[in-house]
C-alpha positions, 0 to 999 in steps of 0.5 A: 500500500505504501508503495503505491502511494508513493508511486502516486506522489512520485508522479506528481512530484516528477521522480523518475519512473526508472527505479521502479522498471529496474527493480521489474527488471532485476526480480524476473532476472533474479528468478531465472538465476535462482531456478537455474542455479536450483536446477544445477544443484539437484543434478550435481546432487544426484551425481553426487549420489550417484558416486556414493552409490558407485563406492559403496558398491565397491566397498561392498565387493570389497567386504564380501572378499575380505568374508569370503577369505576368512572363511577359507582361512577356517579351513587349514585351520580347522584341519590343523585342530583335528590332526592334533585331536588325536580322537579325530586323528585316529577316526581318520585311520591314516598313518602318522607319517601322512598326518605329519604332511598333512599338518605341514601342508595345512600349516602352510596353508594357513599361513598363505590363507593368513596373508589373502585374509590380511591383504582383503581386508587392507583392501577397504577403503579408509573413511569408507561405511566397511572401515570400522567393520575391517579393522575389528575384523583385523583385530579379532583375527589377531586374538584368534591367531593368537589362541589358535597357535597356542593350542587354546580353541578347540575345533568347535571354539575356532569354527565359532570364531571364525564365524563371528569374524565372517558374521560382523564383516556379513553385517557392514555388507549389508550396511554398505548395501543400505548405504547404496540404496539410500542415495536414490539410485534408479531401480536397475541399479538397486535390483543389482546391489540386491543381486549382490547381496544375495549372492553374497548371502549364498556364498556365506551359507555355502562356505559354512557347510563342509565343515560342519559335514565333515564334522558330522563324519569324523565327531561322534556327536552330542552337545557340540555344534562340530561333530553333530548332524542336526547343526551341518543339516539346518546349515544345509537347509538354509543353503537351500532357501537361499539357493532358491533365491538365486531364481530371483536374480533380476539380471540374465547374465547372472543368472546364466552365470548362476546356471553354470555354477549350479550345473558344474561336475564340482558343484554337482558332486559337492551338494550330491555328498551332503544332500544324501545326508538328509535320507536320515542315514548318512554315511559316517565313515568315507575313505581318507581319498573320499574326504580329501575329494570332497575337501578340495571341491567345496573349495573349489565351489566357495571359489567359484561362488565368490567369483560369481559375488566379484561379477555382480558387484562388477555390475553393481559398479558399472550401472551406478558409474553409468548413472553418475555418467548420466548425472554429470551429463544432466547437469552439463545440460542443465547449465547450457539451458541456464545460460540461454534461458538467462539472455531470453529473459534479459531480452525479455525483461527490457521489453516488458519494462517499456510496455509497463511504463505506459501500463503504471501511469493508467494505474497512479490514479487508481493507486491514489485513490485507494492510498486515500482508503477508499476501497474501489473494486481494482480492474485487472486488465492490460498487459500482463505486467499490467495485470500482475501490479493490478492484482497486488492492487486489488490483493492491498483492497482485500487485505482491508476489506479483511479487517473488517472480517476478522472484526466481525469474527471476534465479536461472533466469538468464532475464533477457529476462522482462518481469517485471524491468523493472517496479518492485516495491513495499516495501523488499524489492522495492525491493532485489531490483528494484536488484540485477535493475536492475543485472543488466539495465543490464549486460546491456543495455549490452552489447546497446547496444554491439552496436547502436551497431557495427550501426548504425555498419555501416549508416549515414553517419558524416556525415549519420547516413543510411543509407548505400549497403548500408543504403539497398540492403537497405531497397529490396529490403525494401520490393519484397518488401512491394511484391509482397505488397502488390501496390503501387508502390514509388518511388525518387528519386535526388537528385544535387546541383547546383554542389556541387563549386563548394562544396568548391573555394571554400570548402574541404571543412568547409563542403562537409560542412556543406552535405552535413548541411544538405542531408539535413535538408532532404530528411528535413523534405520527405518523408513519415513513413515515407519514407526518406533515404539518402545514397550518398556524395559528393552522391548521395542517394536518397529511398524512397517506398512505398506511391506512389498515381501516378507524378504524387505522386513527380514532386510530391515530387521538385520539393519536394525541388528547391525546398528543396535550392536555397534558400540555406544559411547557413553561420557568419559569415553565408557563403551557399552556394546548390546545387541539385538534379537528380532521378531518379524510377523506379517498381516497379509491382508490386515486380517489380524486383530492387533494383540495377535500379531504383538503376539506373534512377533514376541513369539518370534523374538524368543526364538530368535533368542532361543538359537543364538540372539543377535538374528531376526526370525519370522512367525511361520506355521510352527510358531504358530502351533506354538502360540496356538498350543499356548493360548490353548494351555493359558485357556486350560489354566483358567478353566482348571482354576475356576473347576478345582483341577489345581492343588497344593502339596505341601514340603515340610521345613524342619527345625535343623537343629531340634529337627522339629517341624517349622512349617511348610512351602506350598507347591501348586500341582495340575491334574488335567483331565484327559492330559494328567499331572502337569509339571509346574515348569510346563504352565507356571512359565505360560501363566508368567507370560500372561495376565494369568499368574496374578490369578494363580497366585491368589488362588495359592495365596487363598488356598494356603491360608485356608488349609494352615488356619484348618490344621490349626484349629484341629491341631491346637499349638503347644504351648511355648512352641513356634507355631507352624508357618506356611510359605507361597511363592509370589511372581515379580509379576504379581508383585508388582500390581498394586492389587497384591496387597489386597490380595494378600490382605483378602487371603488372610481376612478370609481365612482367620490366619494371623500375617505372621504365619504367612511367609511370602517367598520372592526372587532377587531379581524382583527385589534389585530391578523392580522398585515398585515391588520392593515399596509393595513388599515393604507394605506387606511386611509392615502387615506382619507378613513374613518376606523370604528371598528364595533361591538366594545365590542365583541372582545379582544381590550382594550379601551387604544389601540384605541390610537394607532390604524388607527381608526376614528370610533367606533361603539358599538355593539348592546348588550351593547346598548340594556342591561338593566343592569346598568354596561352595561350602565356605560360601554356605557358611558365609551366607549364614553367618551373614544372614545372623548378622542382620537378624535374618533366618536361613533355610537351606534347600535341596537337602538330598543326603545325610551328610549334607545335612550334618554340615548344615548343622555345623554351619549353625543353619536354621531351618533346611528342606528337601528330599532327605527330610520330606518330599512334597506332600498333599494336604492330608498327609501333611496335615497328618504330619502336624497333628503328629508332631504337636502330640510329640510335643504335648508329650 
């Protein structure tokens, strides 16, 4: 408005009308330089990429050379450890003369090996996404030369080394992979780094084999890993999966390649060998000729598979350096239209400024008029130069005529207009708009103060994910957009590895430290649009949708592994290393209620931990029996508590030193109709894993306090005599509801017996981990309710926190009681003494012999139970028991 204003006066006071052609000049010139430039530097970006692209190809190829020669180093080795094994040695039935010269030609061997494996890792470039992977990798074969050489790892102990080499140098491949594929590359490009990395995954998987194969022959099995024929035949099988990939090739030469390889004599008599281990019968013993044979032809295949890794990662490089070529020429393109746009738009702009002249002086009168606030309609007619500063004419009239709006808004009091959050023009407007400024800043804090609660109820104080019920409400979410869609929604459970170590060595700040380091990784790995979400503790899941195939999430999974287990360095250079173990499950359809794919995906992470840790595993059909078989058995303990197929047998707690019954500790037993007696360890692990074990305990805690205030009034105490006490076991879980000391409070009401007979026995991990049951447990003793740490020995708690802990029992778990060796014993001895100096009782479990028992005695312990004293009882026999010993007193 003020600078047309000025234009009027300036026409009436004759300044030139130069200065404002210039500046209509200049503006359309400065555009064109600006998208010029703009259009210049995406295409040096894109070249850029392109280059980044092209050297984490070449790192890649690099890695999977520096695997593929560790690998191959494993097998002199290997064969040096078992023609030292003289076990091994003589399963092979050869001479001493030809082990001899076999153990010279697999040193020298070694040693040629050695070099290769030096020289493929020195191959990695500095400052590369590999560098970190290499120089590890250097340092851990140092360690393991180093052992190897001195005789100190066995065969099983140098496989596994070598195969945590071959694994961290696996895991920057697919980083470099990642790498690669996040510089927005064309498709071809990415299909072939994909083709790498799957052909780099079979060579991996083959070169795993014949170790394992052969130590299927020579071993004679049990619990190792060499030598057993399950771990060579699983590793066989996912050969075959991986194998079956290789359909997918995207590239025909490759593919062709592949064919080649497949079809060779050596390849063909390789696989024939080991695939005749899968009839159930194999061969254990084959001619030293035989073995040898077979040796030199799975080198030769690794060989021929690593040759093929090499030509798909001459691929890779030659399309990501043609996509470079084409960058650079792009941008060469882009600068010559650049220039030539800029000299038409010179030319241009020099012609519409004579034009515009004319155009302004027809509009002064107009720009006058309104200056003097008259609010006249603006004709937008002429020239388009003409009609563009007509245009902001009549925009300065709207402007003013939404003073007026927003006045009239305010006073209806409909401040959700999107009229008052634009600026008005003139003093007028600028103090309305102040005054409506004020109105909707109020306003708004209110509505911030009202998202902030929200979004305190939805995510993670710690993290700042979002948390459980925040992460259920997004999955169902996304499975409703999934039906619609007719699209696969993923989800990852990803549970830490070793975390605890973290908390208890360095203490929960550093844990929590660790925690918000782990979920930036997790959000710096995923793709935008996915979601993280902790669960609590270590648990986090990742959201994934829409999921093109199963093989991207189980891709994703094994970056989110690889970026979880890289070191974390804490304050005071401190590094902390975790790991990470993955559960993939998949809804194909969004079919799945929510609650049953977390299910699923928790199932798989506990496999995944179950083989090994720091692996992804994905919900197949044999999870699926499992997790059905285990809804069913959750289903079966409710029915059989609510249908009286649970009961409590009772193991007497005797007196060590008068051999007096001091009380019992009682055990919950399942008789399932049509199944019968279902050990504890098969329902007690389910029932922890869901809502159920608060129900069992109540009902243990009911039954208890029911059949000891039974016995009592049947079996009145002698007097000057301790009275019979009764133990339960109390899960964390239980614990840590704020329902427990209801519980525990309705169990004695209900039954008439007093809270100093009812002992609670709890672990030492819910005593140090879980703050909130500590604060319950110290309320339940505060009720007279006795508190005993079972199985003391067997956790992390140290003899000088007894002090301060809510504890009025210490029971040491059987394992020590039962050791025979002398610092077991010295360590039983300490423990009772340690107890007595905090005024705690000590019961001993696990008594199975005479002699144990004795000691016991001599080490002044107060209470023991186990096998040699009684066995677990049901209730009338115990009961039996107590009236027995109470005329014994009487008498």
């Amino acid at each position: 408005m003020r600078i047309i204003r000025a234009a009027g006066h300036g026409r009436r006071r004759g300044a030139p009308l130069w200065r404002y052609l210039t500046a209509l000049v200049l503006l359309p010139l400065i555009g064109v330089v600006v998208l010029a430039a703009a259009a210049a530097q995406a295409r040096a970006a894109e070249a850029a990429g392109a280059e980044r692209a092209e050297q984490a190809v070449r790192t890649l190829a690099l890695l999977d050379a520096a695997r593929s020669a560790v690998e191959q180093e494993m097998m002199p080795v290997l064969s040096l450890r078992v023609i030292e094994n003289p076990a091994a040695a003589a399963a092979l039935g050869l001479p001493d003369f030809l082990l001899q010269a076999q153990r010279k030609t697999a040193f020298a061997e070694a040693q040629r090996a050695r070099e290769v494996t030096d020289l493929a890792l020195a191959m990695v470039p500095a400052g590369s996404v590999g560098e970190d992977a290499a120089e590890r990798a250097a340092e851990d074969l140092a360690v393991l030369r180093a052992g190897s050489d001195a005789g100190a790892l066995d065969v099983e102990g140098v496989y596994m080394e070598f195969l945590t080499v071959s694994n961290d140098l696996m895991h920057a491949e697919i980083a470099a992979a990642a790498a690669a594929t996040s510089q927005g590359i064309p498709g071809a490009t990415l299909r072939a780094i994909r083709d790498v990395q799957t052909i780099a995954q079979l060579a991996q998987s083959a070169s795993r084999q014949l170790p394992l194969f052969l130590g299927s022959l020579l071993g004679g099995g049990g619990d190792e890993l060499i030598g057993s024929r399950t771990a060579w035949q699983t590793v066989w099988l996912d050969y075959l999966d991986v194998r079956r990939q290789m359909q997918t090739l995207s590239q025909e030469s490759l593919r062709v390649a592949w064919d080649e390889v497949r079809t060779s004599s050596v390849v063909s008599r390789v696989e024939g060998a080991m695939a005749g281990g899968l009839s159930g019968n194999p061969v254990r013993h084959l001619p030293i000729t035989e073995l040898a044979s077979l040796l030199l032809g799975g080198q030769e295949r690794n060989a021929m598979l690593t040759g093929l890794v090499e030509t798909a990662a001459g691929e890779a490089q030659a399309l990501a350096a043609a996509d470079r070529e084409r960058a650079n020429d792009s941008l060469q393109l882009v600068l010559v239209l650049g220039g030539g746009l800029l000299a038409g738009s010179l030319l241009g702009a020099v012609l519409l400024g004579r034009s515009v002249a004319r155009a302004l002086r027809l509009l002064a009168g107009q720009a006058t008029e309104i200056s003097q606030g008259s609010l006249v309609e603006v004709e937008v007619a002429g020239p388009r130069e003409v009609r563009t500063v007509s245009a902001a004419l009549g925009a300065a009239v709207a402007g003013l005529r939404r003073i007026q709006a927003q006045a009239q808004a305010v006073a209806r009091g409909d401040l959700d207009d999107a009229l008052l959050d634009q600026p008005l023009p003139g003093p007028l407007g600028e103090v309305v708009h102040a005054s409506v400024k004020q109105i909707v800043h109020s306003v708004r804090q209110r509505e911030e103060l009202q998202f902030a609660l929200a979004h305190q109820a939805t995510h993670d104080p710690l993290t700042e994910l979002p948390n459980r019920a925040q992460a259920v409400t997004l999955v169902t979410s996304a499975l409703h957009r999934g039906r619609r869609a007719g699209e696969m929604t993923g989800l990852l459970f990803v549970d830490l590895d070793a975390f605890k170590a973290v908390n208890d060595a360095h203490g929960h700040a550093v844990g929590d430290e660790v925690l918000r380091e782990v979920s930036r990784r997790l959000r710096d790995a995923v793709r935008p649009g996915d979601v993280v979400c902790r669960l609590g503790g270590d648990e986090f899941v990742v959201l994934v949708e829409p999921v093109h195939s199963e093989h991207d999430l189980l891709q994703l999974a094994d970056r989110l592994i690889a970026s979880v287990s890289e070191p974390i360095t804490l304050g005071g250079n401190t590094a902390v290393r975790v790991g990470a173990s993955v559960g993939v499950a998949v809804s194909r359809d969004g079919g799945t209620d929510a609650d049953v794919l977390f299910a699923e995906a928790d199932t798989a992470a506990y496999r995944a931990k179950a083989h090994g840790r720091g692996r992804a595993e994905i919900f197949d059909e044999a999870l699926r029996a499992q997790l059905s078989r285990r809804t069913e058995l959750e289903a079966a303990i409710l029915h059989g508590l609510a249908n009286g197929e649970m009961e409590l047998h009772y193991q007497p707690v005797v007196d060590v030193a008068r051999g007096r019954l001091a009380g019992y500790e009682a055990l919950i037993r399942w008789e399932r109709p049509g199944v019968g007696m279902v050990p504890p360890d098969e329902f007690i692990p389910v029932a922890e894993g869901s809502r159920l074990i608060g129900d069992v305990d109540r009902w243990v805690l009911r039954e208890a306090t029911r059949q000891l205030a039974e016995w009592r009034a049947g079996c009145p105490a002698v007097p000057g005599r301790p009275e019979a006490t009764v133990a339960v076991n109390i899960s964390g879980r239980h614990l840590a509801d704020r329902r427990i000391v209801a519980d525990v409070a309705d169990a004695l009401e209900a039954s008439g017996l007093p809270a100093r007979l009812l002992v609670l026995e709890v672990t030492e991990t819910v005593l140090v981990d879980d703050p909130v049951a500590f604060d319950h447990l110290t309320e339940l003793r505060a009720m007279g309710v006795a508190i005993a740490i079972d199985d003391f020995g067997t956790g992390y708690t140290s003899i000088g926190q007894l002090r301060n802990m809510p504890v009025d029992t210490l029971k040491i778990d059987r394992s020590f009681v039962a050791s025979a060796e002398p610092a077991h014993r010295e360590l039983v001895a300490l423990m009772i003494r340690a107890a007595h100096t905090f005024g705690l009782t000590v019961v001993a479990e696990g008594v199975e012999e005479p002699a144990q028992l004795a000691r016991l005695k001599e080490q002044a312990c107060d209470q023991a139970q186990g096998y040699l004293i009684h066995r677990p009882m049901r209730a009338a026999e115990a009961g039996a028991l107590l009236r027995t010993g109470a005329r014994a007193g009487a008498s």
